[in-house]
C-alpha positions in Angstrom: -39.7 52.8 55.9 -39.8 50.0 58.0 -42.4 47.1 56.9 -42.6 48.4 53.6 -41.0 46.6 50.4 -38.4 47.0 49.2 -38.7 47.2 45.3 -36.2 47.3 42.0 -34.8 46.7 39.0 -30.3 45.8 39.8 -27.9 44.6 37.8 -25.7 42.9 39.1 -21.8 42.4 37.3 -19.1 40.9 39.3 -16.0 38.8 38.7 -17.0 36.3 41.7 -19.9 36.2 44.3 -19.2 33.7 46.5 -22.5 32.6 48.4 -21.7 30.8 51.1 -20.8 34.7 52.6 -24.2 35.1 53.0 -25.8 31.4 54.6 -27.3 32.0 58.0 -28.2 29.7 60.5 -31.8 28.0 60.2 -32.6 28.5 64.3 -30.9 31.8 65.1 -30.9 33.4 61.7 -26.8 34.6 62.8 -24.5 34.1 60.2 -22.9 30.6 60.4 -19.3 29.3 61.0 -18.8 28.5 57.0 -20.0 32.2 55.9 -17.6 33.3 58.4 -14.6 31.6 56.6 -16.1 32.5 53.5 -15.6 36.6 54.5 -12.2 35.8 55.3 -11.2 33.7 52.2 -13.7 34.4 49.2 -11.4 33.6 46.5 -11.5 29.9 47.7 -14.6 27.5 47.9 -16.0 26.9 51.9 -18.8 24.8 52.8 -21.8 26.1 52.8 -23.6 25.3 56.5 -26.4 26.8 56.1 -29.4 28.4 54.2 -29.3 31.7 52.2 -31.9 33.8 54.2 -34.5 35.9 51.6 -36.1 38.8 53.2 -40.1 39.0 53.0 -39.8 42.2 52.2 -37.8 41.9 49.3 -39.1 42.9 45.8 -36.3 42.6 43.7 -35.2 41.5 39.8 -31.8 41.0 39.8 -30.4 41.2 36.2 -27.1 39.1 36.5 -23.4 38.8 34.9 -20.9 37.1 36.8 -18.0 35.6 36.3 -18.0 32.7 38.9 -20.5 32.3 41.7 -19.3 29.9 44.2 -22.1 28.0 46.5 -20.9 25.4 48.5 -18.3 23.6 47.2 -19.9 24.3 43.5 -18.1 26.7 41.0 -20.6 28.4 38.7 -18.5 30.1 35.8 -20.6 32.9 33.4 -23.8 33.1 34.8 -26.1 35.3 33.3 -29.5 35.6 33.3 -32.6 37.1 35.6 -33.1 35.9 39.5 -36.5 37.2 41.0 -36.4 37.9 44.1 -39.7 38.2 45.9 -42.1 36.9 48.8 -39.0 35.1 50.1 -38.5 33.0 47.2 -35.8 33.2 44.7 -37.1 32.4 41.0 -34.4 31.6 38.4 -35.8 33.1 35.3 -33.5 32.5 31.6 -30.3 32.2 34.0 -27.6 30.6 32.2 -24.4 29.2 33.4 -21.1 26.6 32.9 -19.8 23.6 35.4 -19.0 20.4 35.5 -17.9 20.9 31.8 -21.6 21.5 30.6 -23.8 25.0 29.9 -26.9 24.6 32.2 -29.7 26.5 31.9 -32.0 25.6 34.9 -35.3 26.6 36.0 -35.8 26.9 39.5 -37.8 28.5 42.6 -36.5 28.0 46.2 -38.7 29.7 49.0 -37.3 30.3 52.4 -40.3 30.6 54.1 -41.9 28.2 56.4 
């Protein structure tokens, strides 16, 4: 229904997720010129020229596994852990993950609202 939440529990398991597919513009909210590469190229890193637009009325826990996420010109290798997704802020909640030759595990919130 529209305006309502939208509310779950996913798990997410993927080989790659590249992010920069899903940056928008900060005006327009359109999709921007480095997500548009990044559709037609995922397997390779693009710069990221944008912001990654959370939906207010998103509810979500993401449980993650993935192989490599790819945000900007960042490589992410095993990342595991929970994302909360809610009130358009992302929370990074026991997430878990390799680069730069070290195992990070951060603890993070970024909202996208203004």
């Amino acid at each position: 229904m529209p305006g309502q939440p939208l509310r779950g529990n996913l798990t997410v398991n993927s080989q790659r997720f590249n992010m920069n597919e899903w940056m928008v513009d900060e005006v327009s909210a359109k999709p921007t010129t480095g997500a548009t590469a990044a559709t037609k190229a995922s397997a390779t890193a693009t710069k990221a020229d944008g912001v990654l637009q959370i939906p207010k009325e998103f509810d979500l826990t993401l449980n993650t596994n993935v192989g490599q996420v790819i945000y900007d010109n960042l490589k992410l290798d095993n990342v595991k852990g929970t994302v909360g997704v809610r009130d358009e802020t992302a929370t990074l909640q026991g997430l878990t993950f390799n680069t730069l030759g070290v195992r990070l595990a951060p603890t993070a919130r970024t909202a996208a609202k203004t």
